[in-house]
C-alpha positions as CSV (number, residue, x, y, z in Angstrom):
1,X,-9.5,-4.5,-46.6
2,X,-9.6,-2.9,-43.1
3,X,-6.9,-3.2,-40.6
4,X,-8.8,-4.1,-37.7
5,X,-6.2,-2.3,-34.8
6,X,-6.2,1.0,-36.2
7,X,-10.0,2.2,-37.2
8,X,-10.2,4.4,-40.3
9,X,-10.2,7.9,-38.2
10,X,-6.4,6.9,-36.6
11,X,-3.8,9.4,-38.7
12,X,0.1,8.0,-39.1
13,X,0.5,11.1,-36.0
14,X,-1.9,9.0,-33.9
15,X,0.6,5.7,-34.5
16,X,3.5,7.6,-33.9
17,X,2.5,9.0,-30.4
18,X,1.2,5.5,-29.7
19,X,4.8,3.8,-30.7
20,X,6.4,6.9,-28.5
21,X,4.4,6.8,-25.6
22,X,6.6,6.2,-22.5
23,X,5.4,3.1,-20.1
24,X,3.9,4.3,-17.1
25,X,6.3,2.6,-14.9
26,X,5.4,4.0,-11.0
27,X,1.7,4.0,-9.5
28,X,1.9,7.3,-7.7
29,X,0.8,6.7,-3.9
30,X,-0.9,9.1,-1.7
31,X,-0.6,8.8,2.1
32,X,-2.8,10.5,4.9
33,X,-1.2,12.0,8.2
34,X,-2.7,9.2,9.9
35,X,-0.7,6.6,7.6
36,X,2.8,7.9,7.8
37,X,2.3,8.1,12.0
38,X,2.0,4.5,11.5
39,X,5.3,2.7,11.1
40,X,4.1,-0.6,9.5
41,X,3.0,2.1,6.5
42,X,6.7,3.3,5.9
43,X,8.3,1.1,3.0
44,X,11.8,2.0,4.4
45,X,10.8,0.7,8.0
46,X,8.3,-2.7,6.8
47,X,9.4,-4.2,3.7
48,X,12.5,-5.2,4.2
49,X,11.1,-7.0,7.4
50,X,8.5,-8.4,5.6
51,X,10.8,-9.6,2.7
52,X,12.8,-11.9,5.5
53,X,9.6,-13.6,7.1
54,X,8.1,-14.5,3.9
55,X,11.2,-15.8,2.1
56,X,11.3,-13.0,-0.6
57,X,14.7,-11.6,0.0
58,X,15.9,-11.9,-3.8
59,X,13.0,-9.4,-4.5
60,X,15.1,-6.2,-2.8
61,X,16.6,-6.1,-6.1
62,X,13.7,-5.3,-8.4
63,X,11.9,-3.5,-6.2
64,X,12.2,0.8,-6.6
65,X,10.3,2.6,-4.3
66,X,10.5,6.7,-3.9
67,X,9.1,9.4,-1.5
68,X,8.0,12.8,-1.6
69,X,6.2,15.2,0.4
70,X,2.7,16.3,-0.5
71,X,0.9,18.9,-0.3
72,X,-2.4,18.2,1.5
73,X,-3.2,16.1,4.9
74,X,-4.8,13.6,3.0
75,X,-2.0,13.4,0.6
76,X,1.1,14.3,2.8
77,X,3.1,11.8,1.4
78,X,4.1,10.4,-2.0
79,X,5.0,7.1,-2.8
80,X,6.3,6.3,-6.5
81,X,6.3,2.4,-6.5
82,X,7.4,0.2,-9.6
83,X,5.4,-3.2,-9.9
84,X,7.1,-5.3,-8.0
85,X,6.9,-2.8,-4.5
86,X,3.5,-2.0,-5.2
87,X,2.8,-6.0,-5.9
88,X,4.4,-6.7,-2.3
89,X,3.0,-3.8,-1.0
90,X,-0.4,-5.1,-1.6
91,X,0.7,-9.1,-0.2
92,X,1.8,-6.9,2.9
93,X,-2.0,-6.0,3.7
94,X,-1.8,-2.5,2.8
95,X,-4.9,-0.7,0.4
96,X,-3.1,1.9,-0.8
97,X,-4.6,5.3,-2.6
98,X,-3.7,5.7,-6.0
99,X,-3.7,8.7,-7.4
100,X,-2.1,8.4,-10.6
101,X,1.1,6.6,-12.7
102,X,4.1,7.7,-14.3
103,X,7.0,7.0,-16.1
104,X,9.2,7.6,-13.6
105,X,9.6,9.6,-10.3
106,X,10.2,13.0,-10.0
107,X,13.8,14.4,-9.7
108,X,12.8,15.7,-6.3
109,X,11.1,12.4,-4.9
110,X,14.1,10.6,-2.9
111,X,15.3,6.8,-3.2
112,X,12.9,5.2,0.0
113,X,13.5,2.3,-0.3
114,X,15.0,-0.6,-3.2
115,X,17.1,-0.1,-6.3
116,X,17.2,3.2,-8.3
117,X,14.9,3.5,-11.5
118,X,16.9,2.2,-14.8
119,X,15.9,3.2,-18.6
């Protein structure tokens, strides 16, 4: 009888990385010149605002937003939002670029705005 989850060709290695893989908590962000000159495009600056109006305040809690520079124009800078920023993000108008996920920011992206990242 076949298991019908893990085909013949998966090895016990293959279930063991899959049981040990991290969640990819934070959709990595990327922000052009032209966005961060606008000030309605700065988390620290809009959602808290926005939060208020819409009668959403008992969201500042979950929500874990960090910064970094980048590197490129298109790309000059990161955002590492959890779920819950990147869902109110989203109800806020904004189409942001994804450019990846991760677990968690890096240690050299700074708090921009929420509640630190927990484990």
């Amino acid at each position: 009888m076949k298991h019908q989850e893990y085909p013949d060709h998966h090895t016990s290695n293959d279930l063991l990385n899959k049981l040990t893989e991290k969640p990819l908590n934070y959709d990595v962000v990327a922000q052009s010149v032209e966005e961060v000159q606008n000030t309605h495009r700065a988390p620290a600056i809009s959602i808290g605002p926005y939060l208020i109006e819409s009668g959403q305040t008992k969201l500042i809690n979950s929500i874990s937003i960090y910064s970094q520079l980048g590197k490129h124009r298109d790309q000059v800078r990161l955002l590492y939002m959890n779920a819950v920023a990147m869902r109110v993000w989203k109800a806020m108008g904004n189409q942001p670029t994804l450019i990846g996920k991760q677990f968690r920011p890096p240690k050299t992206a700074l708090l921009a705005y929420g509640v630190p990242f927990s484990e």
